[in-house]
C-alpha positions in Angstrom: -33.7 65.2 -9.2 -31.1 64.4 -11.6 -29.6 66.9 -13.7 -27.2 66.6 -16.9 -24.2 69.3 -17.2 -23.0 70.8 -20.0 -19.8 71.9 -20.7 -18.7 74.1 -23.4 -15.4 75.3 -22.8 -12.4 74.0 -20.9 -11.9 76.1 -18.8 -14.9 74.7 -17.0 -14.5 71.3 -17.0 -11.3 71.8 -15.5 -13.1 73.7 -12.3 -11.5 72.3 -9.2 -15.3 72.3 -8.0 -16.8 71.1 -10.4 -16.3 67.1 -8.9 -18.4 68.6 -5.9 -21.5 70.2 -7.7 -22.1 66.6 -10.1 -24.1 64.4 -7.5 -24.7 60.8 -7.6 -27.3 60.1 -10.1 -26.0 63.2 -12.5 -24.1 62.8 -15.8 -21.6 65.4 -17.6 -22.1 66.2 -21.4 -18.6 67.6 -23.2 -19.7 69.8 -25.8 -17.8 72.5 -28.1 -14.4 73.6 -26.2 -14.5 71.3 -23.1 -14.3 68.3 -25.5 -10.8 68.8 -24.9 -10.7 67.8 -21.3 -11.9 63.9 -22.8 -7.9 63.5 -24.4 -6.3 65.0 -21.2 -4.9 62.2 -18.7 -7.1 60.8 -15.7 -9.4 64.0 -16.4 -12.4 61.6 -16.6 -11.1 58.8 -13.8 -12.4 61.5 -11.1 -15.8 60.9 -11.8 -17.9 57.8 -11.3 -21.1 59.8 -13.3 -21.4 58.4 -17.1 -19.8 61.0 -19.2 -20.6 61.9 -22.9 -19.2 63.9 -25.3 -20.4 65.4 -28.9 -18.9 63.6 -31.4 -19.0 66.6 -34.1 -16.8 68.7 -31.3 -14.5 65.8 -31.3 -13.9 65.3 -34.9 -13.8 69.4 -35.0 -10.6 69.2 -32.9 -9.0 65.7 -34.1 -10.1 64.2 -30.9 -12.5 61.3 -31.5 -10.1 58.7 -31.7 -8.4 60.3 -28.2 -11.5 59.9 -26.2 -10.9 57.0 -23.7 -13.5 54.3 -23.5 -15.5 55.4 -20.2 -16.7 58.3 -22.2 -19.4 57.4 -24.1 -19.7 59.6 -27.9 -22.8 60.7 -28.7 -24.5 62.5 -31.6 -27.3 65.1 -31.8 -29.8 63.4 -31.3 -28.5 61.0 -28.7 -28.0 65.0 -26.6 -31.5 65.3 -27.1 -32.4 62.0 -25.8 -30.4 63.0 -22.7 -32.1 66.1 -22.3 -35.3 64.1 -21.9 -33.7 61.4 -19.6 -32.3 63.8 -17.0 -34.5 65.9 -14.6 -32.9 69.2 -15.9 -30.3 70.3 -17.8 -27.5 73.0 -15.8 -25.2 74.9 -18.7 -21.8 75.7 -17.4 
């Protein structure tokens, strides 16, 4: 079952643990707040899951031309379309 996670606030995309509970097959979406952790330095080299983030969050914070090029910026309605591809979707 694959599973998309969202992350709204830094504080939990910085989670030591948070590595451990994305499997595989999962993908991260960086959303509100935890935008943040896509200008920080080799935050997203530590996982090998496609990673997206909102692109209204990023221009919100002055961010969007920060976000290095593994993470892929999406829109609305490319976060719906995600909803749909993955198996569930797990807020954190």
């Amino acid at each position: 079952m694959t599973t998309l996670h969202t992350l709204s606030t830094l504080a939990k995309a910085r989670m030591p643990e948070l590595s451990d509970l994305i499997l595989a097959d999962d993908a991260i979406l960086l959303m509100q707040d935890a935008v943040i952790a896509a200008a920080l330095p080799h935050w997203p080299a530590q996982f090998s899951q496609p990673i997206y983030a909102l692109k209204d969050d990023l221009v919100a914070r002055g961010l969007l031309s920060k976000a290095p090029a593994p993470i892929q910026i999406i829109d609305y309605q490319g976060f719906v379309e995600l909803t749909l591809k993955y198996d569930k979707v797990q807020a954190r």
